[in-house]
N, C-alpha and C positions, 0 to 999 in steps of 0.2 A: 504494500500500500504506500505508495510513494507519496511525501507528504511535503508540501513548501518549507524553506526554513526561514523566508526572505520577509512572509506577511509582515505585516500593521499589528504591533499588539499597542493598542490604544489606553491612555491611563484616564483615571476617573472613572471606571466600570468595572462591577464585576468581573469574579472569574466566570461566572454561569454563564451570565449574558454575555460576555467575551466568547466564548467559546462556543455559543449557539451562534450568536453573529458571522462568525469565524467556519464553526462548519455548514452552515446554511449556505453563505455566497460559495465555498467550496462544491457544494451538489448544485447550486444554482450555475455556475459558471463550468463545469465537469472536471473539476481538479480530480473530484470524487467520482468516479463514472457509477453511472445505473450498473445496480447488483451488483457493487462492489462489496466484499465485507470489510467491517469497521472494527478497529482493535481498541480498546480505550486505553491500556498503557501508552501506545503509541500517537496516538491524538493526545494525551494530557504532557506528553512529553514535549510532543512538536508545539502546543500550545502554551511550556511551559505554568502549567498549572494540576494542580491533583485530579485522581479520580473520579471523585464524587460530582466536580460540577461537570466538567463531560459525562456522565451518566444522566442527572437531571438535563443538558440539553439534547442529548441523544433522547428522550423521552421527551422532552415536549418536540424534536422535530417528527417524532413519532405520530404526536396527537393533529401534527400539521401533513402526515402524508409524508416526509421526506424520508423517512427511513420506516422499516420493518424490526422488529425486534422480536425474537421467537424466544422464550425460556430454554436455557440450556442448549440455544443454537446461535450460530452467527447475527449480529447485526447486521444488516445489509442497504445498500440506499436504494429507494426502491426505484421503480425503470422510467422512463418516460413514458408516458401514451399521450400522442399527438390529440388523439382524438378527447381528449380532457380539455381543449378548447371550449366545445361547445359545453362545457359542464362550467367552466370558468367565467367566463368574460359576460356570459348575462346576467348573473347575479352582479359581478363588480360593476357591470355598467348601472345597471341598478340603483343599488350604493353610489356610485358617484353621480349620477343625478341628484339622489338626496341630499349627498352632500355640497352639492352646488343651492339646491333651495337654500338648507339652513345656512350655507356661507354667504349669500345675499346681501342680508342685513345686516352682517359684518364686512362687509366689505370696502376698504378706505381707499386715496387717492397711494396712500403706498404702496396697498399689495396689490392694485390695477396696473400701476409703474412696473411693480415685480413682476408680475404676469405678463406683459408687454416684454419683458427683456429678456424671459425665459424662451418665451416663441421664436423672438430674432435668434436667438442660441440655438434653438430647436430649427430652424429654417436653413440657418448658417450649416449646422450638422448634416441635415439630410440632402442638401444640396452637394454637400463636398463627400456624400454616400457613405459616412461615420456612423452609420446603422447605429451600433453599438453606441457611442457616445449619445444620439439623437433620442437611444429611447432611455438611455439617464437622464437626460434633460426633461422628457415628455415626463416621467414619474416626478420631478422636481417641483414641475409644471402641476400637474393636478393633485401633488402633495402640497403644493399653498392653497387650494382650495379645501381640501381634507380638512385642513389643519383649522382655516377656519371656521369649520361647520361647530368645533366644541363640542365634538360628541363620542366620549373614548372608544365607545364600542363602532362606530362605524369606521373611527381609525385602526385598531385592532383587525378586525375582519377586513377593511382593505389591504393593510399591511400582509397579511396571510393569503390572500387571495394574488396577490399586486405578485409576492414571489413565484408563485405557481405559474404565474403567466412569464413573469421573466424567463424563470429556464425553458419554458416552449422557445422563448423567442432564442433562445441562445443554441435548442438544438433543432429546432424546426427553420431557423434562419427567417424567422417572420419578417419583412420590411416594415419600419412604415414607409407610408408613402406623405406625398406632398401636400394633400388634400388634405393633414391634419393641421396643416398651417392656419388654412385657412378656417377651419372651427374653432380651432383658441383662439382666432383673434375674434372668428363670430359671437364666443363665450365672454370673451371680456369684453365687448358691445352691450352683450346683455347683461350681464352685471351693473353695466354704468346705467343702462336705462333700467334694473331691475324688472325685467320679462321672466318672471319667474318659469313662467307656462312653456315657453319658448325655449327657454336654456335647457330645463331638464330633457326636451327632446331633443337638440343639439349634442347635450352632454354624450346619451345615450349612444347615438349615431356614429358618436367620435370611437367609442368602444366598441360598438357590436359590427364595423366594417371592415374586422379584423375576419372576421368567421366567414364573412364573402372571400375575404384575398384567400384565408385560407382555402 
């Protein structure tokens, strides 16, 4: 199980949440390939930290799907299935419709500026075909609206939902495409004019035209 020596260990965070952080982007980006087994000496080593919180995040990636854990059998990460698109992306478009309503009325001449310079970032990217970098921007992008909806469990459940899609996109080579340019900017129009009505089927559309390319 070949393991990085070079990561991020970030200070001010737990060992738990370190280490889930840490192996999550690993199964999300395939450091860790589908049905690999997972050794917990060897992860607490490479992550410099003990056992115990590698077990507790080996277990909550569990309760997220990302691993299987058998009693008295290997750990393993569990495979991709492409076809968990259409299980994904309409729930989360969902959710982030809502969470465009509740963000509304919180919404200031700041985080409209921020929104605005996220997209240029996002346009910049998919223009110069940074696939990758374009759809870190695009999550950056509808994580200032998340953020402001105020509402932990729709952050939570996007959060979990948000990584299951990334790794599709990492080994299904999902694109976006350019047409999502232009609905962030159509989304922070309606923010400024508050169309509640209107954004949330906007929002939706920005998500669910992912299951068509696919």
């Amino acid at each position: 199980m070949p393991i990085p020596i070079d990561h991020t260990k970030p200070v001010r965070t737990t060992a738990k949440l370190h280490a889930f952080n840490q192996l999550q982007q690993w199964i999300i980006d395939g450091t860790l390939q589908p049905d690999e087994k997972l050794n917990d000496i060897e992860l607490a080593q490479a992550l410099g930290v003990s056992r115990t919180p590698i077990r507790e995040s080996l277990q909550l990636l569990e309760s997220q799907g990302f691993v299987s854990m058998q009693p008295g059998r290997a750990t393993q990460v569990t495979p991709v299935e492409p076809e968990d698109i259409y299980n994904l992306l309409p729930p989360l478009a969902a959710l982030q419709a809502l969470a465009a309503e509740l963000a509304t009325p919180n919404m200031d001449e700041e985080i409209l500026n921020m929104l605005e310079e996220k997209n240029k970032e996002f346009a910049t990217a998919l223009q110069a075909k940074e696939f990758t970098k374009a759809l870190k921007i695009d999550e950056e992008f509808h994580q200032l609206i998340v953020d402001r909806a105020n509402n932990p469990y729709i952050f939570s459940m996007v959060e979990m939902l948000q990584a299951h899609v990334r790794r599709l996109y990492y080994y299904e080579k999902i694109n976006l495409r350019e047409q999502s340019i232009e609905q962030h900017q159509e989304l922070i129009q309606l923010f400024k004019d508050k169309e509640v009505s209107k954004l949330t089927e906007v929002m939706r559309a920005n998500w669910i035209y992912t299951i068509e390319e696919f």
